[in-house]
C-alpha positions in Angstrom: -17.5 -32.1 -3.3 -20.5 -30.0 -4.2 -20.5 -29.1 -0.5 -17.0 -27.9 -0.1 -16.7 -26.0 -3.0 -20.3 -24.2 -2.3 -19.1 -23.4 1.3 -15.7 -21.5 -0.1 -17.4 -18.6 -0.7 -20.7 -18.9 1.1 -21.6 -16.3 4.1 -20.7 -18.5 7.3 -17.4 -19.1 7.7 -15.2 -21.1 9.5 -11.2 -21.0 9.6 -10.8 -24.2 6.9 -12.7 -22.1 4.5 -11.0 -19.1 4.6 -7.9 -20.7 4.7 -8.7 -23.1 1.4 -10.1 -19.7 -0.2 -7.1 -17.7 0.3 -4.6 -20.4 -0.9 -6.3 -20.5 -4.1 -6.9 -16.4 -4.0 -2.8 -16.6 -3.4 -2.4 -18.5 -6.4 -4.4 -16.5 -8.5 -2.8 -13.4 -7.2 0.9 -14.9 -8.2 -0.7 -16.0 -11.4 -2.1 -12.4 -12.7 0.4 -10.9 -11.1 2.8 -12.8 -13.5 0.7 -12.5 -16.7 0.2 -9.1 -15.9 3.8 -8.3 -16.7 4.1 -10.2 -19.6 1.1 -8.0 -21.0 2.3 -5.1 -19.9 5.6 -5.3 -18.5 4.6 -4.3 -15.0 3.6 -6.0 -11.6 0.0 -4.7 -10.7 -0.2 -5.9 -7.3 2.9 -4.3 -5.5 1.6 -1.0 -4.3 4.6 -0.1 -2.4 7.0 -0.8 -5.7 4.1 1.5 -7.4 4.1 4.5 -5.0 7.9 4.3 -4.8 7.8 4.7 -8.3 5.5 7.5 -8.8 7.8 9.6 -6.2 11.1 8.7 -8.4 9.4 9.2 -11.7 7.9 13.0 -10.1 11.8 13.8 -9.5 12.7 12.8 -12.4 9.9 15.0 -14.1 8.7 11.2 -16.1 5.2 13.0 -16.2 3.5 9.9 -18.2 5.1 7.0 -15.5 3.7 9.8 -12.6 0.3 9.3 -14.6 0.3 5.9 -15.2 1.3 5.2 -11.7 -1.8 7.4 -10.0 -3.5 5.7 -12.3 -2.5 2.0 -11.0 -2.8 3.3 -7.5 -6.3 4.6 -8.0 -7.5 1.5 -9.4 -6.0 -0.6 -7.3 -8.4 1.3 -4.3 -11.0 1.5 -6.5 -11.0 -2.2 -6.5 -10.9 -2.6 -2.9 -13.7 0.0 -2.8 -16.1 -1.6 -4.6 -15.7 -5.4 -2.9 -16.7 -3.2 0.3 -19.5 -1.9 -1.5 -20.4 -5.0 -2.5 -20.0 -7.2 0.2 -21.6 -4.6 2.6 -24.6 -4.5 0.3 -25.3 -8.1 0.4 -24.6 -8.0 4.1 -27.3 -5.6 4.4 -29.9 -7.8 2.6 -28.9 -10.8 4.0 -27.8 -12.8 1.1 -26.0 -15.7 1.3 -23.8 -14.1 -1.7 -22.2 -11.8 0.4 -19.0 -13.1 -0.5 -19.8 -14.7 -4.0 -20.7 -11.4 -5.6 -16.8 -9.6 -6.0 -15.3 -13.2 -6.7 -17.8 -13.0 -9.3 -17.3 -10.1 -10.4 -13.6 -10.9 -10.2 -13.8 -13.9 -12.2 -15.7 -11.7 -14.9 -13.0 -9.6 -15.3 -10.4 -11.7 -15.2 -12.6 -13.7 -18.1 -12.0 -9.7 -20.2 -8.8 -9.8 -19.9 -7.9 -13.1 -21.2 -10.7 -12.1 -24.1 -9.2 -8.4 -24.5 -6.9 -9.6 -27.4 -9.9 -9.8 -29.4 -11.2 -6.1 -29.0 -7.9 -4.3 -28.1 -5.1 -3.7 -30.2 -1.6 -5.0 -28.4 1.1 -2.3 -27.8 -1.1 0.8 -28.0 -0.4 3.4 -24.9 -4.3 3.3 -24.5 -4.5 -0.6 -24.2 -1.3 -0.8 -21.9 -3.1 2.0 -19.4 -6.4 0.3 -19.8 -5.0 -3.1 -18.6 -2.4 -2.1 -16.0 -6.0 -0.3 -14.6 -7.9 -3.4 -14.8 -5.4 -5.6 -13.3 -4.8 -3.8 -10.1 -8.6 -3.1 -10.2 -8.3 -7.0 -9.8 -5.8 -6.8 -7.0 -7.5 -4.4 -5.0 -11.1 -6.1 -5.3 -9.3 -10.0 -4.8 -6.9 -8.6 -1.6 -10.2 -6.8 0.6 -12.2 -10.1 0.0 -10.6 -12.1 2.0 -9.5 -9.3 4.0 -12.9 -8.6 4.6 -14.5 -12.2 5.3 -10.9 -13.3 7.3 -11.4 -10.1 9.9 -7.9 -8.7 8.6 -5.8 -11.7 9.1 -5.2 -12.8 5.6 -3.6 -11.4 2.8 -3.3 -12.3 -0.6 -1.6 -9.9 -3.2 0.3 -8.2 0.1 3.1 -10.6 -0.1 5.5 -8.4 2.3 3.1 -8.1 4.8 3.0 -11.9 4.9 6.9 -12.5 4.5 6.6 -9.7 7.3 4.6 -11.9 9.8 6.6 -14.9 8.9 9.9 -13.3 10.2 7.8 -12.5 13.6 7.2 -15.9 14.3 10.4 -17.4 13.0 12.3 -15.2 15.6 9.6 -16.1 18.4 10.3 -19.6 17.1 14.1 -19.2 17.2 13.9 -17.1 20.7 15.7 -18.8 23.9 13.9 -18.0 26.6 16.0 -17.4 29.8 15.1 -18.8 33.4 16.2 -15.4 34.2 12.7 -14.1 33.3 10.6 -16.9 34.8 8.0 -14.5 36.3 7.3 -13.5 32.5 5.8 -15.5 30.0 7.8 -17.3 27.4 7.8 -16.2 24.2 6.0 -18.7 21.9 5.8 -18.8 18.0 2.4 -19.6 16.7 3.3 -22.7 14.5 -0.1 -23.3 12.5 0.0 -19.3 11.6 3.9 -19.6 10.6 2.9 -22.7 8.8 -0.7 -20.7 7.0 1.9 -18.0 6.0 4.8 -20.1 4.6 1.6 -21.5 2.5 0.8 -18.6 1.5 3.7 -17.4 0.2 5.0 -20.6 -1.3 1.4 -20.4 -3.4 2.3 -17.1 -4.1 5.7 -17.7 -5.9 4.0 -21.3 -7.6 1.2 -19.3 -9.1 4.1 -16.7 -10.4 5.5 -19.4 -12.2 2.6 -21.4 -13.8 1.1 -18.1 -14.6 4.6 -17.0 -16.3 4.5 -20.1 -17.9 0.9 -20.3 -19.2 0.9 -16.9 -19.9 3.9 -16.9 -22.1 3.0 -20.1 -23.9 -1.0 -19.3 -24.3 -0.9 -15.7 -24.3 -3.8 -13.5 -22.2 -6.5 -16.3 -22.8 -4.6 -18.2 -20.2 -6.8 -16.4 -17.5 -9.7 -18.0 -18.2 -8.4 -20.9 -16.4 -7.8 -19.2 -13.4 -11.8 -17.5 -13.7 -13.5 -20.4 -14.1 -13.0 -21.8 -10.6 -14.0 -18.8 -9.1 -17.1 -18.1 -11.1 -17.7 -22.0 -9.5 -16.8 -21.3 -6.3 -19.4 -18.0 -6.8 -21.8 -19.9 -8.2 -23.4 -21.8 -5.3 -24.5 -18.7 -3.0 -25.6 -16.8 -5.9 -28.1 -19.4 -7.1 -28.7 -19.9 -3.6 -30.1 -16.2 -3.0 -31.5 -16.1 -7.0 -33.4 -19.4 -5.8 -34.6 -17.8 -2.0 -36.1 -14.8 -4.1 -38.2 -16.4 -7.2 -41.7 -15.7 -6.0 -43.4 -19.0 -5.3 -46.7 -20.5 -7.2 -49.4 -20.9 -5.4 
């Protein structure tokens, strides 16, 4: 056990680990996504629905939506920013936290925002802004790790790129392919990559509804629960490199 869960966010890779990482980063995505709009009232991880929004809300003249939507938008990249920044970093030092160090950060903040109750008064306009900004901070920093350590071919918080791929290889699947065209190759449907996106998705909408559920039962401490196994999964490379640098006795 130690093993496996060290080697979910360790630097080498294989396809089992990415694939176990981004089911539970799907989850987690679904989850927050879902507390995030019983905090606020507003999905944080659906930049389309976002941008969309700033454009009606700029016709509209809704200055205030126009800013709080930049606002999302910015973080959001911001996020997504500064996993490349970190995970480039470590790269360049060889650390075997390459990957550990935005889920750890990830897990920190999520661990603020289930604690922000406690410092931050609900309802105020400065409180709402603050944690729409952290939330799609989240978002961003979550969806370019495993972007980043599956080489672009995993998603987690970009749930209509996935439903997207899915519809590919269901008509690939569904495709008859005529002896007409026998000097061309058949057209095949990748079944284990329609099968890792169905997944996907499926953990997508089951951490929406634990997440809804927690959330509206426990209030914003719920997210501890999702942090915690990240900061474990984090933990292993992190003490790995802290361990690989502690000057030696002689």
């Amino acid at each position: 056990m130690r093993h496996y869960l060290g080697g979910l966010a360790a630097r080498t890779r294989s396809e089992g680990t990415d694939r176990h990482l981004a089911f539970y980063l799907t989850f987690v995505a679904g989850a927050i996504n879902a507390g995030g709009f019983m905090a606020v009232h507003q999905y944080t991880s659906h930049m389309s629905g976002i941008v969309s929004a700033i454009a009606d809300n700029l016709v509209l003249g809704n200055s205030l939506l126009v800013f709080v939507g930049f606002s999302s938008l910015l973080s959001f990249v911001a996020g997504a920013a500064a996993s490349a920044v970190l995970i480039n970093w470590a790269r360049r030092r060889n650390l075997e936290s390459e990957y550990a160090l935005p889920l750890a950060v990830e897990a920190v903040l999520l661990l603020f925002f289930g604690l922000s109750g406690l410092f931050l008064r609900a309802g105020l306009p400065s409180t709402i802004l603050l944690t729409i900004g952290l939330l799609c901070f989240i978002m961003g920093l979550q969806n370019a790790i495993i972007t980043k350590l599956s080489g672009a071919r995993i998603r987690t918080t970009h749930v209509t790129g996935l439903v997207t791929d899915a519809g590919i290889e269901i008509g690939k699947l569904i495709y008859c392919n005529s002896s007409d065209h026998a000097d061309l190759p058949p057209v095949v449907a990748d079944r284990a990559k329609l099968v890792l996106l169905l997944s996907l998705i499926g953990l997508f909408f089951l951490g929406g509804i634990i997440g809804a559920l927690l959330f509206s039962r426990v209030g914003l401490p719920a997210a501890a629960l999702f942090a915690i196994p990240l900061g474990l999964f984090s933990s292993f490379p992190l003490v790995a490199d802290l361990r690989a640098t502690r000057p030696s006795k002689s």
